[in-house]
C-alpha positions as CSV (number, residue, x, y, z in Angstrom):
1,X,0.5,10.5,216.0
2,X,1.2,10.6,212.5
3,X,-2.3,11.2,211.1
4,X,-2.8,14.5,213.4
5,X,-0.6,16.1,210.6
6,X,-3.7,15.7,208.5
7,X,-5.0,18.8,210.0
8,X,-2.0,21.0,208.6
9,X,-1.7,20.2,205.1
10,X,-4.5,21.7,203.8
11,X,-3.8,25.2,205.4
12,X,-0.1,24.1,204.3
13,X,-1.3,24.0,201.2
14,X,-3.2,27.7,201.3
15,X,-0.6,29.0,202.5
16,X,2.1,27.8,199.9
17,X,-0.4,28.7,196.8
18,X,-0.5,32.4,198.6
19,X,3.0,32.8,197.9
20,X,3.3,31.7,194.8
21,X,0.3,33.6,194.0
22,X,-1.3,30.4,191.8
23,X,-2.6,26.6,192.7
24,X,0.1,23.9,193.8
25,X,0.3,21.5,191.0
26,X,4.0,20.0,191.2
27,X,6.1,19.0,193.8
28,X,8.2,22.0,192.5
29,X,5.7,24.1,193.2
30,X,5.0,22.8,196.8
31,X,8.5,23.3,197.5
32,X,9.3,26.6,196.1
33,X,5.9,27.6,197.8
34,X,7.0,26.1,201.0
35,X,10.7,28.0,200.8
36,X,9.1,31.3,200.2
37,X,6.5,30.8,203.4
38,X,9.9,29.8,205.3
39,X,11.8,32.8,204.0
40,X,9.1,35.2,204.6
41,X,8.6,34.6,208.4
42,X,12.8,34.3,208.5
43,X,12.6,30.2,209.3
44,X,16.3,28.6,208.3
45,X,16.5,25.9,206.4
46,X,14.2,24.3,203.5
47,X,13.9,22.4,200.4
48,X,15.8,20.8,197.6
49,X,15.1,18.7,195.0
50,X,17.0,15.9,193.3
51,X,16.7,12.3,192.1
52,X,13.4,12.0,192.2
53,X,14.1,13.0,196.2
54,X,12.9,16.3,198.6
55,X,15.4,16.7,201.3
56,X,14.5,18.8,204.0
57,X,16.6,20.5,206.2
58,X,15.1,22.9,209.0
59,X,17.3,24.6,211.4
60,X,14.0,25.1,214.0
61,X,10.6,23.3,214.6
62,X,7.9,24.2,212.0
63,X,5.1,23.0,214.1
64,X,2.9,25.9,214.9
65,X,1.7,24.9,218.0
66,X,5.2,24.4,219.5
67,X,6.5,27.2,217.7
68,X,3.4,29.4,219.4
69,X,4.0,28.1,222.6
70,X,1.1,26.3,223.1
71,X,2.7,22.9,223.5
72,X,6.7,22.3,224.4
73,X,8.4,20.3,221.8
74,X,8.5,16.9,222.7
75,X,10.0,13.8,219.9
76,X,6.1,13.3,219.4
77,X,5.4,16.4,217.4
78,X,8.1,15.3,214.9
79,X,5.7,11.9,213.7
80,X,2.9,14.3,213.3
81,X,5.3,16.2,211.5
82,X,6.7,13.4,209.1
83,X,2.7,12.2,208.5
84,X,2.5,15.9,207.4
85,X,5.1,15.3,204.8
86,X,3.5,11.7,203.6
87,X,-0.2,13.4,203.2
88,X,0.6,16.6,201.5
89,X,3.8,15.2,199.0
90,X,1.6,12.8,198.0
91,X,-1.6,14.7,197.8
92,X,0.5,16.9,194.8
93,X,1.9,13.8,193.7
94,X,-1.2,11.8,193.3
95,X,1.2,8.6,194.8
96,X,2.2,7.3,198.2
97,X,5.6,8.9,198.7
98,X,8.0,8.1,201.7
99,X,9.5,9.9,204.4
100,X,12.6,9.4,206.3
101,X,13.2,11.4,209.4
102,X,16.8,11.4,209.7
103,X,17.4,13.9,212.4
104,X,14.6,15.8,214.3
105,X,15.1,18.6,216.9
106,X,12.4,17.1,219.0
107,X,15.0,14.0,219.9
108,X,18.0,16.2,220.7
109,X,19.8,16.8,217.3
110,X,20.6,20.4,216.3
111,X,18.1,20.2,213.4
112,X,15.3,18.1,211.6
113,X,16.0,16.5,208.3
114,X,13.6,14.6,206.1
115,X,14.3,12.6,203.0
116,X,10.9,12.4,200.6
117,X,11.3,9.5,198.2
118,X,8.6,11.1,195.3
């Protein structure tokens, strides 16, 4: 299930560059790209970086089908969401990055937290 996240980051990645208003071309860029997107449509939670680390902490699912109502969250929809993460952090990063999905609403905690090691 992890490489259906392949479909998001590209219109991810549109999206992000909208708000900043320029081309993503640093991690710091895809995260204070991704904050803003967050912020504007009033999503909780978001990025940080430090130590060569992006943690994640999302106080509601970002997946837009789920978050549409199209599909009902299920623990599924948060491996798409972690391949999401690999693909686009290293996409910018032009390097295989890891993700660690810590917590995830989808399996019963009260939010989703992801760990990037950049």
């Amino acid at each position: 299930m992890k490489e259906a996240g392949t479909d998001c980051v590209n219109d991810l990645l549109v999206l992000c560059e909208s708000y900043l208003e320029r081309p993503i071309e640093t991690v710091e860029d895809l995260v204070n790209g991704w904050n803003a997107l967050r912020n504007a449509r009033q999503l909780k939670g978001g990025w940080t970086l430090e130590n060569g680390l992006a943690h994640g902490i999302f106080h509601e699912c970002g997946c837009p089908l789920v978050r549409s109502g199209l599909i009902d969250l299920h623990p599924v929809q948060c491996l798409c969401s972690l391949g999401m993460m690999e693909i686009i952090f290293s996409k910018v990063t032009s390097k295989t990055v890891t993700v660690e999905s810590r917590r995830t609403i989808g399996n019963g905690d009260d939010v989703c937290e992801f760990i990037v090691t950049l």
